[in-house]
ROKE-374876 format. One record per residue (C-alpha): residue in three letters; x, y, z. Coordinates in nm, 3 decimals, padded with zeros to 5 digits. Example, Ala and Ser with C-alpha at 12.3 -4.5 7.8 and 13.67 -1.06 7.14 Angstrom:
<pts>
("ALA"; (01.230; -00.450; 00.780)),
("SER"; (01.367; -00.106; 00.714)),
</pts>
This chain:
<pts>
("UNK"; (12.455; 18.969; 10.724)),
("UNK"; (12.160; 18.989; 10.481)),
("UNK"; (11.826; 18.821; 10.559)),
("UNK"; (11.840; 18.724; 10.141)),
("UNK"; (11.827; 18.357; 10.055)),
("UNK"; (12.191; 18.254; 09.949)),
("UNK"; (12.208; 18.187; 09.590)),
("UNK"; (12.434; 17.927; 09.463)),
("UNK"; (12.531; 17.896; 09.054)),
("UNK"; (12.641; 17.561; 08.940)),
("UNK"; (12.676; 17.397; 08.613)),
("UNK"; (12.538; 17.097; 08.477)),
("UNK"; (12.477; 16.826; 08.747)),
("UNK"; (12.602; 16.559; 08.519)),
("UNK"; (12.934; 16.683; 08.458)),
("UNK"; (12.994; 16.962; 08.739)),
("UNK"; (13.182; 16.784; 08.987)),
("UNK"; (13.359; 17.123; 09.167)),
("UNK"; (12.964; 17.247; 09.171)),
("UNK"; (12.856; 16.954; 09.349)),
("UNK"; (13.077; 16.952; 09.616)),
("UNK"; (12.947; 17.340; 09.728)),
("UNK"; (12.654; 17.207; 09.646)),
("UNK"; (12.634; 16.931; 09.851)),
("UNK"; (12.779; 17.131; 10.184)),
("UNK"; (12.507; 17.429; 10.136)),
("UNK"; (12.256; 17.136; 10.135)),
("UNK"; (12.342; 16.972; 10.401)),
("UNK"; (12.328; 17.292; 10.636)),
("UNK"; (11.957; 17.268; 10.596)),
("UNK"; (11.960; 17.603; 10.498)),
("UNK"; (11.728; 17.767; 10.215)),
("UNK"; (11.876; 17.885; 09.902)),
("UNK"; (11.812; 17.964; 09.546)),
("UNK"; (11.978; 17.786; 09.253)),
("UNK"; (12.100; 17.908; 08.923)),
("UNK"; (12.219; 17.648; 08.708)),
("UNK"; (12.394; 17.758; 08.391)),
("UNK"; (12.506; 17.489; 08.107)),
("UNK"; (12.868; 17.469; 08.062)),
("UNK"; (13.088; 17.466; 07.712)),
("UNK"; (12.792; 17.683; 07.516)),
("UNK"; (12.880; 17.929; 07.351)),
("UNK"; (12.747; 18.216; 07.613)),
("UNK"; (12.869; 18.043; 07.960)),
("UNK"; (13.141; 18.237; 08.039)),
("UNK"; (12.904; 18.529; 07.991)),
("UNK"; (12.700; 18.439; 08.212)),
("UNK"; (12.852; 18.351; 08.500)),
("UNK"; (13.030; 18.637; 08.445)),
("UNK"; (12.706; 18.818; 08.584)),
("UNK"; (12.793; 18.661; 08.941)),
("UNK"; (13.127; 18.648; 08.899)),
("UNK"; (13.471; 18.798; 08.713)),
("UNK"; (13.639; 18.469; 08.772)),
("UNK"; (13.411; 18.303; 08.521)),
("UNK"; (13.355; 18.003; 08.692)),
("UNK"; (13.151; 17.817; 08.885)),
("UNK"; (13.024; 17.711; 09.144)),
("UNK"; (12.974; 18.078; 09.270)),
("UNK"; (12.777; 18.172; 09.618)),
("UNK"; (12.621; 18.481; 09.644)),
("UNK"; (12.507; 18.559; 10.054)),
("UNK"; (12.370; 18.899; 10.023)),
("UNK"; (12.700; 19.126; 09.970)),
("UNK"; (12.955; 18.859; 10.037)),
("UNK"; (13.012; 18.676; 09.650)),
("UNK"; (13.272; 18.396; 09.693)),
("UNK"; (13.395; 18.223; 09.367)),
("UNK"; (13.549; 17.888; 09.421)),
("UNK"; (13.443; 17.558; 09.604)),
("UNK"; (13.658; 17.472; 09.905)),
("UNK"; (13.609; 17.894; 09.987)),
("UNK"; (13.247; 17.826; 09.946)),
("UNK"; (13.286; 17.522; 10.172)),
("UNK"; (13.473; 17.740; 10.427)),
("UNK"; (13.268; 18.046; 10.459)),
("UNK"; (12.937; 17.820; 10.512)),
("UNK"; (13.139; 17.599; 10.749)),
("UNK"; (13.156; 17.982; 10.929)),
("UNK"; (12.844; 18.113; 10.853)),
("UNK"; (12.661; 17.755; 10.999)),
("UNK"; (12.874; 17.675; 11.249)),
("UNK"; (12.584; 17.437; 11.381)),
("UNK"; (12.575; 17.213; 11.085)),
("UNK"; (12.969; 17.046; 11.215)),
("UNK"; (13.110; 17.109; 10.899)),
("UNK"; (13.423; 17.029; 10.989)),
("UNK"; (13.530; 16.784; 11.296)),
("UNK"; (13.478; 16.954; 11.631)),
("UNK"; (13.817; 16.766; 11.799)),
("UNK"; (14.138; 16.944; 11.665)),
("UNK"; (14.321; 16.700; 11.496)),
("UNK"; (14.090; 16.581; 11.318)),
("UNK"; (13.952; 16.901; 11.164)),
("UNK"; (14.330; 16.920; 11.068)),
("UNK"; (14.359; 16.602; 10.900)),
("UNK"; (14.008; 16.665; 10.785)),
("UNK"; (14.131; 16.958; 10.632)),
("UNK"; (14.445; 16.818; 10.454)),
("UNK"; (14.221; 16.565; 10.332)),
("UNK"; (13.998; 16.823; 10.121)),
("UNK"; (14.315; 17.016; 10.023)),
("UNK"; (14.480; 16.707; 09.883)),
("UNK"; (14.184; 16.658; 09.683)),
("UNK"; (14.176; 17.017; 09.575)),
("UNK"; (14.474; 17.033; 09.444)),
("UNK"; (14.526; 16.677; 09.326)),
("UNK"; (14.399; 16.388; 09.159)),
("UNK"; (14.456; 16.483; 08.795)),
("UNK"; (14.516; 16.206; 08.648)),
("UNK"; (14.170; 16.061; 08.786)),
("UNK"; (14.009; 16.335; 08.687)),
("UNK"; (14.134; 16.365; 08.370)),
("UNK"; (14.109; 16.036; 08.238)),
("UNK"; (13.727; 15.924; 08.453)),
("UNK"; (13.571; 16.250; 08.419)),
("UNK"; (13.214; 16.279; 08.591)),
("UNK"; (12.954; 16.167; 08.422)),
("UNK"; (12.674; 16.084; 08.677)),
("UNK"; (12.388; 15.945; 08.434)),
("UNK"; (12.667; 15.679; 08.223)),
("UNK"; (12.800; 15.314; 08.241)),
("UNK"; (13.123; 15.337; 08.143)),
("UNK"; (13.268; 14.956; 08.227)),
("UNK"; (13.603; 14.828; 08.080)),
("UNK"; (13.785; 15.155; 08.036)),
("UNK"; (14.150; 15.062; 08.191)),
("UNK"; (14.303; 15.389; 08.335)),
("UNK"; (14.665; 15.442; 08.309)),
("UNK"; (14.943; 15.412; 08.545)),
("UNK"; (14.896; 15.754; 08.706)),
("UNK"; (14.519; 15.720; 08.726)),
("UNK"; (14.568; 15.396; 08.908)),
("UNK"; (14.785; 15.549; 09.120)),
("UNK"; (14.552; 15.805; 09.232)),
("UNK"; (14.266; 15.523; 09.258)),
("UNK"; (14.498; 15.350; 09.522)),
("UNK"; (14.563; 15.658; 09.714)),
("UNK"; (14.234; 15.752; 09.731)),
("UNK"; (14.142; 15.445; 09.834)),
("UNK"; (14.391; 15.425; 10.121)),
("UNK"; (14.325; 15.746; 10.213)),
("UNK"; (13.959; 15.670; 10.291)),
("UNK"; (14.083; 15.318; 10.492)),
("UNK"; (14.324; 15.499; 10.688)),
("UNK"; (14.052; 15.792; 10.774)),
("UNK"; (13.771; 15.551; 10.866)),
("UNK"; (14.029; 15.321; 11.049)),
("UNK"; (14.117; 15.660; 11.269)),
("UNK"; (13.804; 15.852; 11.248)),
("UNK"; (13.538; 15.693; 11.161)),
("UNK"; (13.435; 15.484; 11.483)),
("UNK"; (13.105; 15.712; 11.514)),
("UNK"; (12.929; 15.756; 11.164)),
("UNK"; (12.975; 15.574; 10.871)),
("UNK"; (13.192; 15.855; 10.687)),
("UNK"; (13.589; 15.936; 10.653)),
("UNK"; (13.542; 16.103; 11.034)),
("UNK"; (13.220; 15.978; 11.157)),
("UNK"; (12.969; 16.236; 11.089)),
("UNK"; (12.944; 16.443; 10.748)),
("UNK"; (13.203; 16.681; 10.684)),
("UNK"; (13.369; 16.942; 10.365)),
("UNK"; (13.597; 16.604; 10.323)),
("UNK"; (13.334; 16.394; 10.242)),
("UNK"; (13.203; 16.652; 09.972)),
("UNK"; (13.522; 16.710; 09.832)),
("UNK"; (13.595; 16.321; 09.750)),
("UNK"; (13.173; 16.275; 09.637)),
("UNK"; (13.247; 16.295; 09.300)),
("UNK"; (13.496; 16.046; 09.329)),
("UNK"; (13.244; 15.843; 09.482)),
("UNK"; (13.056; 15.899; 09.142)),
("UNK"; (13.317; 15.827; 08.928)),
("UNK"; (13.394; 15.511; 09.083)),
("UNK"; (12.989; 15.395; 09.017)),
("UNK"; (13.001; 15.518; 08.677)),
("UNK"; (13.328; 15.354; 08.554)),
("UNK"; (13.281; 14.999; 08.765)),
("UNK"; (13.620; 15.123; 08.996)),
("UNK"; (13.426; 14.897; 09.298)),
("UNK"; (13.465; 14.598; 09.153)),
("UNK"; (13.778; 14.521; 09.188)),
("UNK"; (13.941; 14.832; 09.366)),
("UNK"; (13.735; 14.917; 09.665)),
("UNK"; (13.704; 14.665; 09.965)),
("UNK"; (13.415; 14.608; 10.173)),
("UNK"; (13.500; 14.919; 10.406)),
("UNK"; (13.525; 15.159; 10.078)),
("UNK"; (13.216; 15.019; 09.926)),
("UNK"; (13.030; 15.102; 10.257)),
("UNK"; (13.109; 15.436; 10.294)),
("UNK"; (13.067; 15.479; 09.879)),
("UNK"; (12.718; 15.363; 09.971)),
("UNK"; (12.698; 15.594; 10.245)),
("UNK"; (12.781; 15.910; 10.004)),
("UNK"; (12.515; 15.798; 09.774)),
("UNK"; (12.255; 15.755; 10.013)),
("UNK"; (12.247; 16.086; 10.150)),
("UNK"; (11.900; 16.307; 10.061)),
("UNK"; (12.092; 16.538; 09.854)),
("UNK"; (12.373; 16.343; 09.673)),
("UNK"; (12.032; 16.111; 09.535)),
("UNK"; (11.850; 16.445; 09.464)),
("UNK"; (12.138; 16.533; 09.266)),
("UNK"; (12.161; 16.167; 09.080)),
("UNK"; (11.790; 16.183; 09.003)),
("UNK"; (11.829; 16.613; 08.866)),
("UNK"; (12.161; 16.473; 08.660)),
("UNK"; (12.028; 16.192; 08.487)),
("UNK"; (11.740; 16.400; 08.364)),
("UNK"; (11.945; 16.647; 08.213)),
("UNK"; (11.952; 16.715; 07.851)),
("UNK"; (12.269; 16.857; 07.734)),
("UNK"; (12.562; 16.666; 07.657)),
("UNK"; (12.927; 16.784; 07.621)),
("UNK"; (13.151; 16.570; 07.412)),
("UNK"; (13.434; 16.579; 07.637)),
("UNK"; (13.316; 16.399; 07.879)),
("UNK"; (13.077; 16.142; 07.687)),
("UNK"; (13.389; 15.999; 07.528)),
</pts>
C-alpha cells in the first residue's frame, strides 16, 4: 500500500450529497488526506473528473494505485483499509442489518431525493412533498426508531457508535433541517440522533465549507 496521502474528489458541498457521505467516513478515520473539489453542472465537470476517473463521477478516492469510483465502495474499502476506526458494527448481526441499512439507502429513496434535493446553506419551509416522498420520509423515519430501539443502547447513533449507515442517511439528516421535515415528522428520538449527525466535527466543518460556497445550480435552488 502506498505511503501517499489518499486523495478524495467531491463536488460542491452544498449540493453533493453522494460526496459527503465518502466524505464524511474518510474523516472520521482520522486519517490525512488531500481534497479536490470540482464544481458540478459547468460546462468542463465531466472533464475533469474524468482525470481521476472514466466513470465521470464523483466522489472518487484515489489511495496510491487503488482508484475506487463510487460512495458505498469508497465506504467499504476504508472500512478495510482502517479497520480500527469500527466502521461497521463489530457484533454480526448488526454489521448485517447495518449493512442493509446503507444498501437500502443506496439504492432507494428517490422520491426524497428527487423532490428535497440537498441544499445545505437554504430554508426551504412549506414545500409539501408528494405521496411517494412522504412515504419515504416515514420509512426513513421508522427505520431510524427501529435501529436505535435495537442498536442504539450504547451511542447516540442508528447502532451506538458511528458507522457507513450513519453517513449514508447524513444527507437526509440535512434535508430534513433544510426543508423543516422535524417539525412535524421526526419525534423526540429522531430529532436526537438528527442532532447527533450534525454535531459531529466534520458534518459542522462541512455546514460551515457549504454555506460559504459560491456557485449555485438551478436545479436544486428551485
Amino acid at each position: 500500500m502506498s505511503g501517499a496521502a489518499l486523495t478524495l474528489v467531491i463536488g460542491n458541498r452544498n449540493y453533493a450529497s453522494w460526496s459527503l457521505r465518502a466524505w464524511l467516513v474518510l474523516a472520521m478515520t482520522g486519517a490525512p488526506f488531500q481534497e479536490v473539489r470540482i464544481p458540478l453542472h459547468e460546462p468542463d465537470t465531466a472533464q475533469r473528473i474524468r482525470r481521476y476517473s472514466p466513470a465521470g463521477k464523483v466522489p472518487v478516492l484515489i489511495d496510491g494505485e487503488v482508484t475506487v469510483w463510487e460512495s458505498l465502495a469508497i465506504c467499504e474499502y476504508l472500512a478495510e483499509r482502517f479497520p480500527q476506526a469500527g466502521l461497521w458494527p463489530h457484533e454480526p448481526t448488526a454489521r448485517a442489518v447495518a449493512r442493509a441499512a446503507a444498501h437500502e439507502m443506496h439504492a432507494g429513496f428517490a422520491a426524497l431525493r428527487r423532490e428535497l434535493p440537498m441544499n445545505v446553506r437554504a430554508e426551504r419551509r412549506g414545500i409539501e412533498p408528494g405521496e411517494a416522498a412522504q412515504a419515504d420520509i416515514t420509512r426513513v423515519l421508522e427505520l431510524w426508531a427501529q435501529l436505535r430501539e435495537r442498536f442504539g443502547a450504547h451511542g447516540p447513533f442508528l447502532f451506538g457508535r458511528f458507522s457507513i449507515a450513519d453517513a449514508m442517511y447524513a444527507p437526509v439528516v440535512l434535508r430534513f433541517r433544510t426543508y423543516g421535515v422535524d417539525a412535524g415528522r421526526v419525534d423526540s428520538s429522531g430529532a436526537r440522533y438528527c442532532a447527533a449527525v450534525l454535531a459531529l466535527a466534520p458534518m459542522q466543518r462541512w455546514i460551515a465549507d457549504a454555506c460559504a460556497e459560491t456557485e449555485r445550480i438551478a436545479a436544486f435552488e428551485r
